[in-house]
C-alpha positions in Angstrom: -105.5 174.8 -103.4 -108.8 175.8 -104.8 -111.9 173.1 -104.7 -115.3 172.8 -106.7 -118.7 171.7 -105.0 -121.3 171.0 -106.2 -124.8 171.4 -104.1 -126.6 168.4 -105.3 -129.9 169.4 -103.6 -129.9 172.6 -106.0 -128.2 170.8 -108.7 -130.7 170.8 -111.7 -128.5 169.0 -114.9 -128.6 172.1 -117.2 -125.6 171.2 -118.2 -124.0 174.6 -118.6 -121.1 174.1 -116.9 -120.3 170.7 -118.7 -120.5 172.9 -122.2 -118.3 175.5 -120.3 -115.8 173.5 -119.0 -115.9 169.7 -120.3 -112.3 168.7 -118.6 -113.9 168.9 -115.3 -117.6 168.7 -115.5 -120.0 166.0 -116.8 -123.4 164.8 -115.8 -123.4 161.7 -114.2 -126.1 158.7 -114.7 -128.6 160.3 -112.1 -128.5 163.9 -113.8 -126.3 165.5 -111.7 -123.3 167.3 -112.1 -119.9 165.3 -111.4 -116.9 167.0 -111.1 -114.1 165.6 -112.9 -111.1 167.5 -111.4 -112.4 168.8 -108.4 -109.1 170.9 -107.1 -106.7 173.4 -108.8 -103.7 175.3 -107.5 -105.6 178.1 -109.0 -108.7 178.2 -110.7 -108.6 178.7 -114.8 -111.0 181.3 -116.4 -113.1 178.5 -118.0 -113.7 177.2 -114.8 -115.0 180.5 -113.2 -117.3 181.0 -116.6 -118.7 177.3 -115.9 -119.6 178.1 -112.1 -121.1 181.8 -112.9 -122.8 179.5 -116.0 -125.5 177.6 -113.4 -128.7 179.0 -113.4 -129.3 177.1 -109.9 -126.7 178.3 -108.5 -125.6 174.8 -107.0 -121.9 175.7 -108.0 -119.1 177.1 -105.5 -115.0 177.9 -106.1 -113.5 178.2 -102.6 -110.5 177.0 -100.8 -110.0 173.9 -100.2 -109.9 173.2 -96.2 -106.4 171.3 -95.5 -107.2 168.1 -93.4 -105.2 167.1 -90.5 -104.0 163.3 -90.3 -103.4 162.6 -87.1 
């Protein structure tokens, strides 16, 4: 699985990625990005586009880390 994360601290609500990719980013009430669907099995071209798309840079694709339940 691949995740999405947003760095809110760098987050500036250009809103970009929203235009990019509006299933699975919007800007919430305090102008900052939420992200809608926040893991894929793999990550769709528009998704990519929306993350290169931030002019702060607040935007990652990785892979998700797998949590144990103990």
């Amino acid at each position: 699985m691949y995740e999405i994360r947003v760095d809110e601290e760098k987050c500036c609500a250009y809103g970009n990625c929203v235009v990019a990719a509006p299933d699975v980013f919007a800007l919430g009430e305090t102008d900052k990005v939420i992200v809608l669907q926040p893991e894929f099995p793999s990550v769709p071209p528009h998704v990519y586009r929306a993350v290169r798309s931030c002019p702060a840079y607040a935007l990652t694709v990785g892979r998700a880390e797998a949590t144990e339940e103990r």
